[in-house]
C-alpha positions in Angstrom: 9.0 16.8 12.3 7.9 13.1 11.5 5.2 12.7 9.2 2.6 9.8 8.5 4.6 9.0 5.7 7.9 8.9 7.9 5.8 7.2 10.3 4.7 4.6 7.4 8.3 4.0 6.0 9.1 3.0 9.9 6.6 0.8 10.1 6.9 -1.2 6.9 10.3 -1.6 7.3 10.3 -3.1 10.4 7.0 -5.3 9.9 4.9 -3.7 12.3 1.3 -3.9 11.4 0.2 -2.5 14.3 2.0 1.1 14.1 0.0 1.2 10.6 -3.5 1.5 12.5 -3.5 4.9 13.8 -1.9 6.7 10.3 -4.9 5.1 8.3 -7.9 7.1 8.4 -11.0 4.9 8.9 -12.5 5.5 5.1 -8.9 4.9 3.6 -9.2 3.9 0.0 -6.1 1.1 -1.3 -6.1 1.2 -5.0 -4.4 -1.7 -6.3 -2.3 -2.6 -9.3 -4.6 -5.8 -9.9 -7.9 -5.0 -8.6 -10.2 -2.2 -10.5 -11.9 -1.0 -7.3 -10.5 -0.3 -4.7 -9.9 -2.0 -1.2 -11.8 0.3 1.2 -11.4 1.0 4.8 -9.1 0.3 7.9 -9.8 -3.2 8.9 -9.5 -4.3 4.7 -6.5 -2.4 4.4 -5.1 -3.4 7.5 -5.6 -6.9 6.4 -4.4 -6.0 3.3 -1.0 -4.6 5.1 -0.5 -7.9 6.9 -0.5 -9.8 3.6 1.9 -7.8 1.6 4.0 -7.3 4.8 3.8 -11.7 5.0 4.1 -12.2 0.9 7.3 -9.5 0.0 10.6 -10.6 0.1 13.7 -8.4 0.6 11.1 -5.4 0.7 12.7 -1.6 0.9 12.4 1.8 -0.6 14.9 3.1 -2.3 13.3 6.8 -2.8 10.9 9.4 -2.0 9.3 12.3 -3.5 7.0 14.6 -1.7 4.2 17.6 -2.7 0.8 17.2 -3.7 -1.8 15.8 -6.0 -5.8 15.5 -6.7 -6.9 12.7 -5.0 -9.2 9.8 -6.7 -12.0 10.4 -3.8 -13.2 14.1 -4.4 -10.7 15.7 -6.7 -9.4 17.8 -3.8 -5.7 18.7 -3.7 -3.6 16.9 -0.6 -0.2 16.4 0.6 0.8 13.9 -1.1 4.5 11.2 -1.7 5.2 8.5 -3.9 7.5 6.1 -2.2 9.7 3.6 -5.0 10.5 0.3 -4.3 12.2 -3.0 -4.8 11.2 -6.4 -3.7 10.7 -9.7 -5.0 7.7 -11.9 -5.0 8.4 -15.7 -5.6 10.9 -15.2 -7.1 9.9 -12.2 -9.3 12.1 -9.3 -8.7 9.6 -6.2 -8.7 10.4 -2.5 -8.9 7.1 0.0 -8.1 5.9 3.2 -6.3 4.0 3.8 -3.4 1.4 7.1 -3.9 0.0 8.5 -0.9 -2.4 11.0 0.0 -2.8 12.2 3.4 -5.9 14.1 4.6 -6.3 17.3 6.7 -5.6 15.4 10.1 -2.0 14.1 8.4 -3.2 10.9 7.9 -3.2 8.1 5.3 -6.6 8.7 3.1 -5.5 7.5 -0.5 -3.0 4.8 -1.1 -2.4 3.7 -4.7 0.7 1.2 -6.1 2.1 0.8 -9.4 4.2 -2.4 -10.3 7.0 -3.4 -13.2 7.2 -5.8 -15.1 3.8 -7.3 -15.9 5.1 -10.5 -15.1 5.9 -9.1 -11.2 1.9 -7.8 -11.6 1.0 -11.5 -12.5 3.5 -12.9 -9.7 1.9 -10.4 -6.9 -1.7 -10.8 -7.8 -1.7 -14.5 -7.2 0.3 -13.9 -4.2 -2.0 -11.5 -2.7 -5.1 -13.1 -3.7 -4.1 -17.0 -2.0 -3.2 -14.7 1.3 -6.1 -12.4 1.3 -8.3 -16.0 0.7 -6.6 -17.5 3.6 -7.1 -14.2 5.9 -10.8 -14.8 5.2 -10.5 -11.3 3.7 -12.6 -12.3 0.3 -14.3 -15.1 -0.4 -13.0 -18.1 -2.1 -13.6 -17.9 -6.4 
């Protein structure tokens, strides 16, 4: 049986943005390794997916574990995988996870990632932020 998450792997591997609409549930929450609030809904996250998927180089995951875990939301127990990862980011080589929470329907409700080295986190953020300004997805600082 393919799952959301086999579903996601797919998509992010081969770049396709659009396959990510229909796993994300509308209210999805993106919880991001260098923003304190999260990123909420489809269309930011969405946008959010077409920047990452534009800024990482040499992007793929290199594991998977699967079972469940309290979500950030309610509290409530959900499926639930952390993905890891390698990529690089101008240069900075970056190793991280992928957590994901899927909701009743089986899919995509909670996404959080974690980065190494703080220097990749440094790297990434700028990267991110210059993308998500030229998107028009926030507003210039």
């Amino acid at each position: 049986m393919t799952t959301a998450v086999d579903r996601f792997r797919t998509a992010v591997n081969t770049r396709d943005l659009s396959a990510l609409d229909d796993l994300f549930t509308e209210g999805i929450r993106f919880y991001s390794p260098v923003k304190f609030t999260p990123f909420e809904g489809r269309p930011m996250v969405l946008g959010l997916f077409g920047v990452l998927l534009r800024t990482f180089e040499d992007f793929r995951y290199v594991g998977e574990f699967a079972g469940t875990a309290q979500t950030s939301v309610d509290g409530t127990e959900a499926p639930a995988a952390v993905l890891l990862f390698r990529t690089t980011v101008n240069g900075k080589e970056i190793h991280g996870i992928d957590m994901v929470h899927l909701s009743e329907d089986g899919r995509i409700k909670e996404f959080t990632v974690m980065v190494r080295p703080q220097s990749a986190v440094h790297a990434l953020g700028e990267a991110v932020l210059a993308g998500l300004v030229a998107d028009g997805l926030v507003p210039t600082e």
